[in-house]
N, C-alpha and C positions, 0 to 999 in steps of 0.2 A: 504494500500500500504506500503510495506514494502523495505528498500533498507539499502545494507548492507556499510556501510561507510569506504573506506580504514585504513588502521591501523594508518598514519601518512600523516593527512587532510593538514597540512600547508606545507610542500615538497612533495606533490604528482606531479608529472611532469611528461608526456611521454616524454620516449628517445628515439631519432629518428636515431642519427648517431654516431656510435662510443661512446654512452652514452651522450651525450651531448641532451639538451633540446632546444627547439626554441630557446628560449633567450639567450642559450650557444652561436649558431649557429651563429647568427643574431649580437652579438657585436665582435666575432670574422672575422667573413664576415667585419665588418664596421672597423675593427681595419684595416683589410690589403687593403681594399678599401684607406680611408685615408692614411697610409703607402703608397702605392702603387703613388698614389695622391703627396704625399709630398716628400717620400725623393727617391723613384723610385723604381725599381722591386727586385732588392736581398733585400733590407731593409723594402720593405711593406713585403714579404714573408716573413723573419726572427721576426718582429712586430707578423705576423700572428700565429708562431711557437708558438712565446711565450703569448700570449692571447692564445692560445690552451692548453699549458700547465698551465696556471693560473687559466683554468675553467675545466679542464677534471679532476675529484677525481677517487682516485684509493681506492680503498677498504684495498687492505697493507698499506696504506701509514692514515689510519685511519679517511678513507672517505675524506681525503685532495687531493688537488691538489700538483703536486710535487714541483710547487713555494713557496705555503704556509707551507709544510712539509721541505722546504730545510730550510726557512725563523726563522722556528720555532725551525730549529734543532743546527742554526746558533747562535741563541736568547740563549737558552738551554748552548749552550756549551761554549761560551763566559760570559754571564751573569746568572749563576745559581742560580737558586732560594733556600736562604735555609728558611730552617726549622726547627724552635726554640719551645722549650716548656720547661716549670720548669720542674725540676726533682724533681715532688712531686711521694715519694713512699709511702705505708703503713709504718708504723711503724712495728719492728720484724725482722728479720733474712730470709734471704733465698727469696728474692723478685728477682722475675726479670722480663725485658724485653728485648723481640727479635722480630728483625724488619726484614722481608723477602721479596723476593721478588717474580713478580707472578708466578714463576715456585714452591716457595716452599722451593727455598735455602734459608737460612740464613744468613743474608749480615751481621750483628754485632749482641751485645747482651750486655746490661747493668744491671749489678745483684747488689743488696742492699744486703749488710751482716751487720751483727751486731756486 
């Protein structure tokens, strides 16, 4: 007996609505349940909007949801991460480096002369 194993065993989940998974479904149902319950109906609904947007990933958005992708981009442009290393180069004349980006353009370039 032979049976062919999906490519990616530990996220395999049916989408049933709108891409969402049972358990997308099910904690957002609960989120505007509660809302609904607690603080009344424009704010269990608004509660519910946003637990829709915190579980629904978009594929542009680099399989993130648009809360986590706002979160990150927020993080990103207030607190940017740098990135340090010695400028150890060969020894000799005519060294360089260029650092690009994924298109291919060439954002700087750091060249060792002699």
């Amino acid at each position: 007996m032979r049976y062919q194993l999906p490519p990616d065993v530990l996220h395999y989940e049916i989408k049933l609505l709108f891409g969402l998974t049972a358990q997308d479904i099910m904690i957002s149902g609960l989120v505007i349940v509660f809302g609904l319950q607690r603080f009344g109906i424009v704010a269990g609904l608004a509660l519910g909007l946003i637990a829709l947007l915190a579980l629904k990933k978009y594929e542009r958005l680099g399989n993130r949801s648009p809360l986590v992708y706002l979160a990150l981009w927020a993080w990103n442009r207030y607190r940017p991460e740098r990135v340090t290393m010695p400028r150890v180069l060969p020894g000799g004349g005519g060294v360089s480096l260029s650092v690009t980006d994924w298109e291919g353009e060439e954002m700087y370039r750091v060249e060792h002369t002699k």
